[in-house]
N, C-alpha and C positions, 0 to 999 in steps of 0.2 A: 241800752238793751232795747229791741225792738218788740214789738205786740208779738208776732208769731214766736222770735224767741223766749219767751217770757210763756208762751203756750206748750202745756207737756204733754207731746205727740200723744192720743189715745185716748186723754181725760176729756169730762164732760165738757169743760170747757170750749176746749179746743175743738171737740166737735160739732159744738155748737155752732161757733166761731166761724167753721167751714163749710157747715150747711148753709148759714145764713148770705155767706157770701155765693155758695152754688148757686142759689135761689134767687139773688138777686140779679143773676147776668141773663140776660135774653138773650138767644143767638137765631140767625136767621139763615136757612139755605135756602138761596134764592137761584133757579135757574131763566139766563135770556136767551130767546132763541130766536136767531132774525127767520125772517122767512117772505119771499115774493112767489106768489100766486102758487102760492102751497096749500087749496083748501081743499087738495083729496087727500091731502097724508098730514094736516095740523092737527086735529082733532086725536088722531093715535098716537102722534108725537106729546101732544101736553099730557096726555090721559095717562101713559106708561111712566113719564118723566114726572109726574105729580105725586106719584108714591114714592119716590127719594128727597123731594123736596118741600121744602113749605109755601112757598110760594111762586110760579109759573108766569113769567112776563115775556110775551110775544113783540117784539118788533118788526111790524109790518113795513117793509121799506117800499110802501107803496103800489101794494097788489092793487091790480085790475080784476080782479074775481072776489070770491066770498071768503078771505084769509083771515079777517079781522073777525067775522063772525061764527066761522068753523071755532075760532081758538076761542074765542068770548063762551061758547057754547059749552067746551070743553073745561072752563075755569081759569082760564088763566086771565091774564089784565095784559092788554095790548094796546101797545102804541103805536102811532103811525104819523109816518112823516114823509 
């Protein structure tokens, strides 16, 4: 017989049992957004997409303008290659 069956759906135990495992899973929404010399529309792009997500990673594929630092500005963590 296994732990959960052995647990009777609704009692304390059980619900203990199920909180403790909720509680323990960290989940993470991560959005990546590429972008090249996008530093008049990154800053609105991370700002709008940052209230659905937890965390906002821009890759710079190598803008010649201010992309990295529009998006740095706006929160996100941007890399660049």
């Amino acid at each position: 017989m296994s732990l959960k069956s052995s647990l009777v759906e609704g009692s304390i135990i059980h619900n203990i049992f199920y909180q403790t495992i909720y509680y323990q899973i960290n989940l993470y929404l991560i959005a990546c957004i590429p972008a090249f010399n996008e530093s008049n529309k990154i800053k609105n792009v991370v700002s709008k997409v940052s209230q659905f997500v937890d965390k906002v990673i821009v890759c710079d594929d190598g803008s010649n303008d201010s992309t990295k630092n529009e998006a740095e500005e706006a929160g996100a963590y941007v890399i660049r290659h």
